[in-house]
GUTORFI-431818 format. One record per residue (C-alpha): residue number from 1; x, y, z. Coordinates in Angstrom, 1 decimal, padded with zeros to 4 digits. Layout:
BEGIN
{NUM,{X,Y,Z}},
...
//
This chain:
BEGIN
{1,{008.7,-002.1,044.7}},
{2,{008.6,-001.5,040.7}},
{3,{010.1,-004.7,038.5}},
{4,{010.8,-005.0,035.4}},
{5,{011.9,-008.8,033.6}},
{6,{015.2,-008.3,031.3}},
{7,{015.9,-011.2,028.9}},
{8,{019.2,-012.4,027.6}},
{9,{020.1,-015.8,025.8}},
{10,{016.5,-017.1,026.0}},
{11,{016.3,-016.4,029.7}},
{12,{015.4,-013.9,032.1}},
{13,{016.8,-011.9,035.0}},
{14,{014.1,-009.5,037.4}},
{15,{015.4,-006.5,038.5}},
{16,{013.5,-004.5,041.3}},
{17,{014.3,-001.1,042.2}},
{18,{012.7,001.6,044.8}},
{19,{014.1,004.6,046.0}},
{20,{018.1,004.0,046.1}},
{21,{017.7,000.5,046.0}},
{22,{018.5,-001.7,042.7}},
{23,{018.1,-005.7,042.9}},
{24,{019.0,-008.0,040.1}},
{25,{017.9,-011.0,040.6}},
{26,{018.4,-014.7,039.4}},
{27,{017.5,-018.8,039.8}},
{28,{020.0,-018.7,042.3}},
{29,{021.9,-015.3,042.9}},
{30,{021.3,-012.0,043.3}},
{31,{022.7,-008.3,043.3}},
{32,{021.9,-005.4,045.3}},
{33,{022.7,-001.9,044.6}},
{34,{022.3,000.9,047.0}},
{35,{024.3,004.2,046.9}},
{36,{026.9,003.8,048.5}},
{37,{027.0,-000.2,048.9}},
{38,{026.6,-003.2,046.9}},
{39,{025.8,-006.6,048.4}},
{40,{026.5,-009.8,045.9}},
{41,{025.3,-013.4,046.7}},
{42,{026.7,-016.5,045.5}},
{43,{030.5,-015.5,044.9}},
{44,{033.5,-017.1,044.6}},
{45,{036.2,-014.9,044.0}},
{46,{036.9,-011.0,043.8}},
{47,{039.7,-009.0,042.5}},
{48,{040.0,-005.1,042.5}},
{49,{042.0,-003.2,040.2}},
{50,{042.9,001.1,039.3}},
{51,{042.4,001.5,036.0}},
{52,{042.6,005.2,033.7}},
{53,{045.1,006.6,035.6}},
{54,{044.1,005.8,039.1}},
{55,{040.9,007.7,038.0}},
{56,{038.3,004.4,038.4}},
{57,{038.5,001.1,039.7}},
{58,{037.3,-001.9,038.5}},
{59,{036.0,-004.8,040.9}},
{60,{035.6,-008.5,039.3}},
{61,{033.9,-010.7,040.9}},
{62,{033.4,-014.4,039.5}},
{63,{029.6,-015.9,040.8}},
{64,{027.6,-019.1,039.8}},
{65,{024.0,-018.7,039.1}},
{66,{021.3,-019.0,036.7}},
{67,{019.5,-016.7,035.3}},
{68,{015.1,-017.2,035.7}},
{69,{013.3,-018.8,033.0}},
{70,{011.1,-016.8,031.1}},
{71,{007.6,-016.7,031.8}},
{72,{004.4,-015.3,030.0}},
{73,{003.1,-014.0,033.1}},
{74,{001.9,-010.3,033.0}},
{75,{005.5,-009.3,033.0}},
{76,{006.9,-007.5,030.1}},
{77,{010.2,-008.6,029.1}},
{78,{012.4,-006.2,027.4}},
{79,{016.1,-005.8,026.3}},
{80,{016.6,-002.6,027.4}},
{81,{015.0,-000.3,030.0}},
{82,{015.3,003.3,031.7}},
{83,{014.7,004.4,034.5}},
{84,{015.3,007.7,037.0}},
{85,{017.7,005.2,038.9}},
{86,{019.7,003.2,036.1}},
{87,{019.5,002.4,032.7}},
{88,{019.7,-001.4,031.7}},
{89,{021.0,-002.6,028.3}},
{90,{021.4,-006.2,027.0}},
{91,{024.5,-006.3,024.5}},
{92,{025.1,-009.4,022.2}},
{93,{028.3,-009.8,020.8}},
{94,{029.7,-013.0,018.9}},
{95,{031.5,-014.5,021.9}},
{96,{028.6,-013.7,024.3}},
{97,{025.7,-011.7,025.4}},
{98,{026.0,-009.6,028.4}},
{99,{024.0,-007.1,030.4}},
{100,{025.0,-003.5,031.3}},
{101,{024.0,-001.3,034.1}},
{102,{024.5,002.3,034.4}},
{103,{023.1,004.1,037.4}},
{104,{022.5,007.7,037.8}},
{105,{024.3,010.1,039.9}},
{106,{022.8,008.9,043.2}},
{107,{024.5,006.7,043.4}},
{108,{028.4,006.1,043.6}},
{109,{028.8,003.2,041.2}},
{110,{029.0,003.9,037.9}},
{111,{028.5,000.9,036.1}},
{112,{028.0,-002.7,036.3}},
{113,{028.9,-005.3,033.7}},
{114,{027.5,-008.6,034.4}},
{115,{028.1,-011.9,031.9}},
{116,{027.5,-015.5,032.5}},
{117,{029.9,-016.0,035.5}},
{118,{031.4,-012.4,036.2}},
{119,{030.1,-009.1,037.4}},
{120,{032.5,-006.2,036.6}},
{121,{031.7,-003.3,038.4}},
{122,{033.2,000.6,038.0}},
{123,{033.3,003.0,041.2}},
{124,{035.2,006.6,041.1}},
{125,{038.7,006.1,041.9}},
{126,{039.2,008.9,044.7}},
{127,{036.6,006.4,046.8}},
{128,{038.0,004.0,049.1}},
{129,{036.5,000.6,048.7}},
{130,{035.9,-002.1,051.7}},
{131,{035.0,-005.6,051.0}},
{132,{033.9,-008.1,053.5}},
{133,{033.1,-011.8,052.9}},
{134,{030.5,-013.4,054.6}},
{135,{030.4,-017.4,053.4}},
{136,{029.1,-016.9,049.7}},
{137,{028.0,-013.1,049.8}},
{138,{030.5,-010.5,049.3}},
{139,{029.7,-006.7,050.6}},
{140,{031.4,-003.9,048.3}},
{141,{031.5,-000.3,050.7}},
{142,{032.4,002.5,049.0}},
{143,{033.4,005.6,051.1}},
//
């Protein structure tokens, strides 16, 4: 499994990705990608929403976690990154920082927003979405 270390606001998230799998990972939380699923850990709340017509949908879910503190291990830690599977950008802006994920056509998400306590995520609209909730972890299906 490849890694790479992503810092935002003095601290660090790993994100691990093989094949059609994508893992971001923090202190205490994590989020995994694969192409047609997504599997988020330490979640409170989720809301799910059409938005341009009917043409996306938006799904916001509200976690609590920390990201890793940075280390001067081997790792090289970078603010953006590309891959074949996803590209991953940090943007600051004056109210916050946040990180963006866009993954490539394998997969059936489109994008992922993730801030300090939410994780926006954008899936084609013509795609039914199931969510299940197992204590603190939430499973996104998209079909």
């Amino acid at each position: 499994m490849k890694s790479i270390v992503i810092k935002l606001d003095g601290k660090c998230a790993e994100i691990q990705y093989i094949d059609d799998l994508v893992r971001l990972i923090g202190e205490d939380f994590s989020f995994e990608f694969t192409q047609r699923s997504i599997v988020l850990s330490n979640v409170s709340s989720v809301e799910m929403y059409l938005i341009r017509g009917g043409r996306k949908r938006a799904i916001y879910a509200k976690y609590s976690g920390r990201y890793l503190p940075c280390s001067t291990r081997r790792e090289v830690i970078r603010e953006e990154a590309s891959t074949p599977l996803f590209t991953v950008r940090v943007t600051k802006c004056g109210v916050d920082s946040y990180l963006t994920i866009i993954f490539s056509g394998l997969f059936l998400i489109d994008y992922a927003i993730i801030s300090r306590d939410t994780i926006g995520l954008v899936v084609p609209g013509k795609r039914d979405v199931y969510i299940e909730r197992t204590g603190d972890s939430l499973a996104i299906y998209i079909v």
